[in-house]
N, C-alpha and C positions, 0 to 999 in steps of 0.2 A: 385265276389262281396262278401264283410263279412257281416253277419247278427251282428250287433249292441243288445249286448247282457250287459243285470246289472246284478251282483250279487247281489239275494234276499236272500241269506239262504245258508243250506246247508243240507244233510242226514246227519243223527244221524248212527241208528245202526238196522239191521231187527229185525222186531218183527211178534210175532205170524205166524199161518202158512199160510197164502196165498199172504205171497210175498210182506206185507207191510215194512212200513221203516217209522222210528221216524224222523220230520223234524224238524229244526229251522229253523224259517222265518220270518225278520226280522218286523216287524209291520206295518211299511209305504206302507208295501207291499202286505199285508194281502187281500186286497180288489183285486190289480190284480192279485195275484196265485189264488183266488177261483174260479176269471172266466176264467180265462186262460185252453184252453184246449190242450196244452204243454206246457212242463216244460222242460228245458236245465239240463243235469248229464254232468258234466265236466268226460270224464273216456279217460285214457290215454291222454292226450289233449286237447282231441278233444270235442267239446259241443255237446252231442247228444238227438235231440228230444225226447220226450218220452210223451206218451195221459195217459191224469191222469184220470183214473178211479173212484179214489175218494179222497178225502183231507179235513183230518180235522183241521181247528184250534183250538184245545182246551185243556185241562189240558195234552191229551196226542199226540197231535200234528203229527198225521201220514198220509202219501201218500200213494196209492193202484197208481201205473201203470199198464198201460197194457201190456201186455205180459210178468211181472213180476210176478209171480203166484204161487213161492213156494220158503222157507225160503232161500235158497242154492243161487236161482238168486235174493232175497232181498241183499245178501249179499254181491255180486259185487258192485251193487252200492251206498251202505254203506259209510259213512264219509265221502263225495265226494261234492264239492263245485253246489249249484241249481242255476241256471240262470232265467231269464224272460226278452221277448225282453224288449230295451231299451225305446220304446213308445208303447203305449198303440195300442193293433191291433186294426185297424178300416179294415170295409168291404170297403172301397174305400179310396182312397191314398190322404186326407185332403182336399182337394174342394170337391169332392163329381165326381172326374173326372172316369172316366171307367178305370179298371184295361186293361194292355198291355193285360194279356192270361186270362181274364174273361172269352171270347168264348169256352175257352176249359172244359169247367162245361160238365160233361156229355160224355166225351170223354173215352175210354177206352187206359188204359197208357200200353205198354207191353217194361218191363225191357231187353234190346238188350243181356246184359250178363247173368242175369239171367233165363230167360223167365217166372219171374214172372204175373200174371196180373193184375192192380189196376183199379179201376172206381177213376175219379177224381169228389169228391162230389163239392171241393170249393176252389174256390184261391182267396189270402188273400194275403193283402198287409205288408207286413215287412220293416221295416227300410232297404233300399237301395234296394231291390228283393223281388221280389212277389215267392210264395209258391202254392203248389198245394197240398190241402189236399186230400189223395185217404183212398179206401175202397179196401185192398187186397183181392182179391178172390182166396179160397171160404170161408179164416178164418174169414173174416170181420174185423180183424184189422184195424185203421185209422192209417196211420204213413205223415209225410211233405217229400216231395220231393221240391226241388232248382227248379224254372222254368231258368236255363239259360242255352244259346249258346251252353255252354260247354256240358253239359247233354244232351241238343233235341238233336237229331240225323233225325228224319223229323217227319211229320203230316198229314192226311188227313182228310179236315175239311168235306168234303160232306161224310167219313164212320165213321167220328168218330173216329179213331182212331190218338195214340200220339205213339213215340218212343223215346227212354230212352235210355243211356248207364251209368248208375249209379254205385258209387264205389259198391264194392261188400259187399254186408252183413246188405246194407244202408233198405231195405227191410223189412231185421229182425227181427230190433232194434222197 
């Protein structure tokens, strides 16, 4: 499944030292990057998540990411096209119908390849696939993982626990 992604913006250039980045973003859009709590960096290709920290719009227009935290990795994802899904995220999927892996709120996720582990705080419904926001431990990062086929690998819903075999590095980012 493709996540249905607009281009809102783009990165400018990093600035100052904790890892921000100057944005352009285009106005119509201004209301949903402020609540938006990711943001698409097109980088090599590929659209990659990223929890925005902080984001201002105003005479100097800059994004704080997370896990983006010093000048050197503002600067990868510098000049690089911003994304926002294509409809506005609701907590349930437009009637008000219960998400497919809602149940999974509270599960602990453990990555098969990397043996990371994530607490899944929320899943959220995206344009065509649902998402599972987790809390890696023990840095607390929040990053989205894909709830599909392709990725479960199994579940046990009476220990709570999910299993993952996710690209590599998907973790990181």
């Amino acid at each position: 499944m493709t996540l249905e992604l607009s281009q809102i913006g783009y990165t400018k250039k990093a600035t100052g030292i904790l890892g921000e980045v100057k944005v352009h973003i285009e106005e119509p859009y201004w209301e949903y990057a402020l609540k938006s709590a990711f943001l698409f960096v097109e980088i090599d290709g590929y659209k990659v998540p990223f929890h925005v920290d902080a984001l201002a719009l105003d005479n100097r227009s800059t994004i704080k990411f997370e896990g983006i935290d010093l000048p050197d990795e503002a600067i990868r994802i510098a000049g690089r096209p911003l994304f926002l899904e294509s409809k506005y995220i609701l907590k349930h999927n437009g009637g008000g119908e219960k998400l497919q892996y809602d149940f999974l709120k509270g599960f602990l996720a453990n990555d098969f390849n990397s043996g990371e582990v994530a607490l899944i705080i929320d899943v959220q419904a995206y344009p065509q696939q649902e998402m599972a926001v987790v809390k890696i431990i023990p840095s607390g990062r929040e990053c989205l993982i894909p709830l599909s086929d392709e990725m479960i690998l199994a579940w046990n819903e009476p220990l709570s626990l999910i299993w993952f075999r996710l690209p590599n590095g998907m973790l990181e980012l």
